[in-house]
N, C-alpha and C positions, 0 to 999 in steps of 0.2 A: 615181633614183626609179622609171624607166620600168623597169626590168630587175625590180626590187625589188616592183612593181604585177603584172609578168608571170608571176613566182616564184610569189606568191602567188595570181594567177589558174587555175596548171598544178595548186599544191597543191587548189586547191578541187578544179578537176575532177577530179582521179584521186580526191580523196576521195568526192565526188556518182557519179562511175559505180562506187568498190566498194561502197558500199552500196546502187545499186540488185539490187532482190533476184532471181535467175536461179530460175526454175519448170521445174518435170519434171512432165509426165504424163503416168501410165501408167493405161491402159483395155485392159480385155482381156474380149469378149462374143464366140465363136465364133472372134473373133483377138485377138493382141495386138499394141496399138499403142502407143506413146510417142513423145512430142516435148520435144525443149527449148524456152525461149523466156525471152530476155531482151532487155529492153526492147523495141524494134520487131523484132529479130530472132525467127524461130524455127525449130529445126532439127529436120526427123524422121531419126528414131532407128529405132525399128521398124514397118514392116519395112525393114530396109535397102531403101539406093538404091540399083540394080545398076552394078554400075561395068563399064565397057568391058574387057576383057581387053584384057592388055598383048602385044603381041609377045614372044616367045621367045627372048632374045640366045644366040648359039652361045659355049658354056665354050672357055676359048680349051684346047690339051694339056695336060695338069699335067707341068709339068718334073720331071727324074728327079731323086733326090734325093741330092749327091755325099756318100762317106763323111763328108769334114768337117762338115758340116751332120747329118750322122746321129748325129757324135761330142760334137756342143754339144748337141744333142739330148737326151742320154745325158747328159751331166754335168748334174747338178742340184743346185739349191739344199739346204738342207734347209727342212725340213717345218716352216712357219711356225706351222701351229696345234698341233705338237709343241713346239717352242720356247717358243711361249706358254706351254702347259702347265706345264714345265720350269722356266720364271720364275714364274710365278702358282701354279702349286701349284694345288689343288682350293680352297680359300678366296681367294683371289685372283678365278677363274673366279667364285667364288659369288657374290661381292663384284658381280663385273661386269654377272652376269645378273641380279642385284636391283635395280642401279641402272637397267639396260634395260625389264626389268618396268614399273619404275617411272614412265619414258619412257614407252611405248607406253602407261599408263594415264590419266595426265593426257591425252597425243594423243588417245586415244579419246574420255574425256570432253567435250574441246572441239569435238570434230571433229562430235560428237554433238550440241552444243550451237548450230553453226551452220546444220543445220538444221529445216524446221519441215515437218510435215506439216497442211497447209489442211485439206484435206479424204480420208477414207478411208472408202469406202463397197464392203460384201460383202453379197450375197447369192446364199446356197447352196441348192437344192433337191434333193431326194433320193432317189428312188423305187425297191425293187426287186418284185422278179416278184410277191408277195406283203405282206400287212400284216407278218407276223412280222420278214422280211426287212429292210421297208425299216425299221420301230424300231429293227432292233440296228443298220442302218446309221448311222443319224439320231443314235445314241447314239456309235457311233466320229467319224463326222463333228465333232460336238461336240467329243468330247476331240479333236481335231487340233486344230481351228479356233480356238477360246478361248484354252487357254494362251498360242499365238502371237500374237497379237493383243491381250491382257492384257499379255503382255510387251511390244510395243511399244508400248501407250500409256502404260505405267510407266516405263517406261524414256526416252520419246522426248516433246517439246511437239507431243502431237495436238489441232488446235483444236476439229477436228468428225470423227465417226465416225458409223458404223452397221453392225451387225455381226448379219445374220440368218441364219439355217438354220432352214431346214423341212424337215418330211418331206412329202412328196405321196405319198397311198394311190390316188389315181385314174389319173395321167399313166401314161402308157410308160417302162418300166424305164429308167434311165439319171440320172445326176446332171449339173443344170444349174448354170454358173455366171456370175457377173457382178461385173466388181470395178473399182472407179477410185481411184484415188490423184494428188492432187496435192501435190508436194512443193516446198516454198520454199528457196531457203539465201542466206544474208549471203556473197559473195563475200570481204567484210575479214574478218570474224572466220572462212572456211576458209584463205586464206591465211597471218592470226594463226597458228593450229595448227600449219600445214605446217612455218613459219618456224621457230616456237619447238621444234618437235618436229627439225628438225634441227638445229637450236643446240645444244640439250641431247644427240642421238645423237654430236652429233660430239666437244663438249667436256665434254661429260661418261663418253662411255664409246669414243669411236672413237680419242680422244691416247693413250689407257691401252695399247689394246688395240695401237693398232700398234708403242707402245714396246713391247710384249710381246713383240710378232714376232719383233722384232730378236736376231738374237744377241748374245750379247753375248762382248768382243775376247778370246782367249786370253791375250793380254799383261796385261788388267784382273784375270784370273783371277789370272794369274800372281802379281801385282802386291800382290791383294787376300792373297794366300797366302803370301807374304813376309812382308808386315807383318803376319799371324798370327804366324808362326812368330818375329820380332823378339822382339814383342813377349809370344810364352811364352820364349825363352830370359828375355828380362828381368825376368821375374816368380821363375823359377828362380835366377839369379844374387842377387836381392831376398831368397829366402825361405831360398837358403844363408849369406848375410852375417848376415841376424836370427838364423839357426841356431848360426852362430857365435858372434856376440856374445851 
């Protein structure tokens, strides 16, 4: 019962710390800066931490390289993803890269789905040398700004935003910016994805592909071509006997 009490104490807590949920944010006002932080831990990110340069280890001589070793060299295999080909045909291939499509679409999905954006806050200002100027800026800025930004809050669970650009006619030529994002994710449901996205790459399309590879034996060939040819003489020997009769 003690072993059976500890099992299940282990399963809580790996359960309790994957779903505490890991935060990113990223701030970026004259610099950009981001950090991780999960639970009491938090890690920065940008700007990197400088690290110590390592010492220089000296390359030891490159040994000369004897004809033997230049002759294995030389002998090669054949050309696996020819072989593939060769077995798979171009519908085979299609077959494969549909089913991978397919793969990397649910992965994305999910992958999207574990995390969350808190909070996403923009604010653009715009000025150039002149009124005329800074309009037609103020009207490009827009078309940049929006569609991207449209698209990720349709596409992504944004819980709060704000998203402004102005034109400034008074300030000094130059465009001002300021932007923070913080972003949430479920540590279970990324790993969920990772998991099932290589479940699926391997037995759904990695067993195919590397029986593809494979040559296949001259003797099978052989083998397979014999019993063609048996089996047309015996269709001929078949259709002279009914001939006769």
């Amino acid at each position: 019962m003690i072993v059976l009490y500890i099992l299940i104490g282990i399963v809580l807590l790996f359960a309790l710390i994957l779903n505490i949920r890991a935060h990113i944010h990223v701030e970026y006002e004259k610099e950009l800066t981001a950090y991780a932080k999960w639970a009491f831990v938090k890690i920065p990110i940008l700007p990197a931490p400088e690290k110590k340069p390592k010492p220089k280890k000296e390359k030891p001589p490159e040994k000369e390289e004897t004809p033997e070793k230049e002759e294995t060299q030389k002998q090669k295999g054949p050309n696996p993803l020819a072989t593939l080909y060769e077995n798979e045909q171009l519908k085979g291939i299609l077959e494969i890269l549909g089913k991978l499509l397919a793969i990397i679409d649910k992965f994305g999905r999910r992958f999207v789905n574990s995390f969350v954006i808190d909070e996403m806050f923009l604010d653009v200002e715009v000025t150039k040398a002149d009124a005329a100027q800074t309009a037609e800026e103020y009207g490009k800025m827009c078309r940049r700004v929006f569609p991207v930004t449209g698209a990720v809050c349709a596409n992504c669970n944004v819980k709060k935003y704000s998203i402004n650009v102005e034109p400034d006619f008074i300030a000094n030529p130059g465009t001002r910016l300021a932007f923070s994002m913080e972003i949430s994710l479920n540590p279970r449901k990324l790993i969920n994805a990772v998991l099932m996205f290589a479940f699926g790459a391997i037995f759904g399309v990695g067993i195919r592909v590397i029986k593809g590879m494979k040559s296949k034996n001259p003797s099978d060939s052989q083998n397979t071509d014999g019993n063609q040819q048996e089996t047309e003489k015996i269709n001929e020997t078949n259709t002279i006997e009914s001939g006769a009769q």
